[in-house]
C-alpha positions, 0 to 999 in steps of 0.5 A: 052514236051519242044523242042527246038534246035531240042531236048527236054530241058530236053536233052539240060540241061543235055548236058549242065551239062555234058559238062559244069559241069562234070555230070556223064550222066549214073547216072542222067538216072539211077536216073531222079527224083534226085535233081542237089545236089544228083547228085553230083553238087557242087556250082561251077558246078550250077554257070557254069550251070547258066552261060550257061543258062543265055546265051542260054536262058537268064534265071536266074536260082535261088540260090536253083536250087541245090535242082531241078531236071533236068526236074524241072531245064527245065521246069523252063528254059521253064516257064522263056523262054517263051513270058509273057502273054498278053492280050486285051479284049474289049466291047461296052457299050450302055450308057454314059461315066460318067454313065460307069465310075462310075459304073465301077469304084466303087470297093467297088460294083463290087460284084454286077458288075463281077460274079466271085467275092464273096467279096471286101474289100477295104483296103486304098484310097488316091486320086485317088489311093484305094488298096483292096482285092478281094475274089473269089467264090470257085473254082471247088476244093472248093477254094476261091481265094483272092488276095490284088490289088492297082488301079489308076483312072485318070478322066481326061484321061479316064484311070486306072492302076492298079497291083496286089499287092499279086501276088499270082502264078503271077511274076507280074500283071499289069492292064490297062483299056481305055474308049473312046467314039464311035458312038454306046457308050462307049468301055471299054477296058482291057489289062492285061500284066503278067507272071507266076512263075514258081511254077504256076500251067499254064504257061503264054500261059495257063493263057493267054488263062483263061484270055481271055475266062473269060474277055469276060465273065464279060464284056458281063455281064457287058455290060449286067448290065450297060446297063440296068442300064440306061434303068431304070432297076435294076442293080444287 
């Protein structure tokens, strides 16, 4: 349950359509699953709720928010409300920077390089530039995840950028790898900043904590790979 102010968002929201909007409070508790427009909000009343959201939270709520309920009108507020995620994961590799950078950065292989990832097909490149679509093993529910991204190599920098480009459940997507040398190799490091929709199955906290406990995952595998790469074995 969302709180805040002391109370659940649920009970802010409908104090605000109370106060604000002319909501009959007895009839949302006789019906809580009933959307704004059966309760009997008007475009005028969604115009002032937005108003007051927008103030409070600094949330925009949608055009169709008529066609919400009020718990589905809060856990949007809470969804929009909330930090955007953030993450940063990092490894050292043992082996060469040229040698990391070009086996990390060849897309079309990073079936051979990350084990969540069934299948890669590289879309278009320009320069420096490739746009691709990653297909992931099913899931636990048998689905196979795919998705269309679009990255940026700068050599010179030892930097990529990269973003989603069929965000999927994600608002948005933005990717960014360093590499900088240190004594022991190479340390390759991830940040991903992103937020979630608020159709999105987890919230930006909950794909947070999904993000970091799979990117140490793949990057231990991949240490694991590069690394024998260099000593001379097989890079599967």
């Amino acid at each position: 349950m969302t709180v805040t102010h002391g109370q659940p968002l649920t009970t802010e929201i409908t104090d605000i359509l109370v106060a604000h909007c002319g909501l009959d409070a007895d009839a949302a508790a006789r019906a809580p699953a009933a959307s704004l427009e059966e309760l009997g909000m008007d475009s005028l009343a969604l115009l002032e709720l937005s108003a007051v959201v927008a103030d409070r939270w600094r949330v925009q709520i949608p055009e169709q928010a008529g066609q919400l309920s009020i718990p589905a009108v809060a856990d949007l507020v809470a969804r929009r409300a909330q930090p955007p995620g953030h993450t940063e994961n990092s490894i050292v590799i043992a082996a060469p920077l040229p040698l990391v950078w070009e086996i990390t950065n060849d897309v079309a292989r990073w079936t051979d390089l990350f084990t969540e990832y069934a299948a890669v097909e590289i879309l278009h490149r320009e320069g420096d530039t490739v746009r691709f679509r990653l297909t992931m093993h099913p899931d636990e529910n048998g689905i196979a995840w795919s998705w269309v991204s679009e990255r940026t190599t700068d050599p010179a920098s030892r930097q990529v950028r990269a973003h989603r480009v069929e965000t999927g459940p994600f608002e948005y997507m933005r990717i960014h790898w360093r590499y900088t040398e240190e004594p022991e190799g190479v340390r390759m490091t991830w940040v991903q900043d992103f937020a979630m929709k608020p159709t999105a199955p987890v919230d930006n906290a909950g794909m947070t904590a999904r993000i970091n406990a799979n990117s140490r995952v793949q990057l231990t595998v991949i240490k694991e790979r590069i690394e024998r790469a260099y000593a001379g074995g097989d890079d599967e």
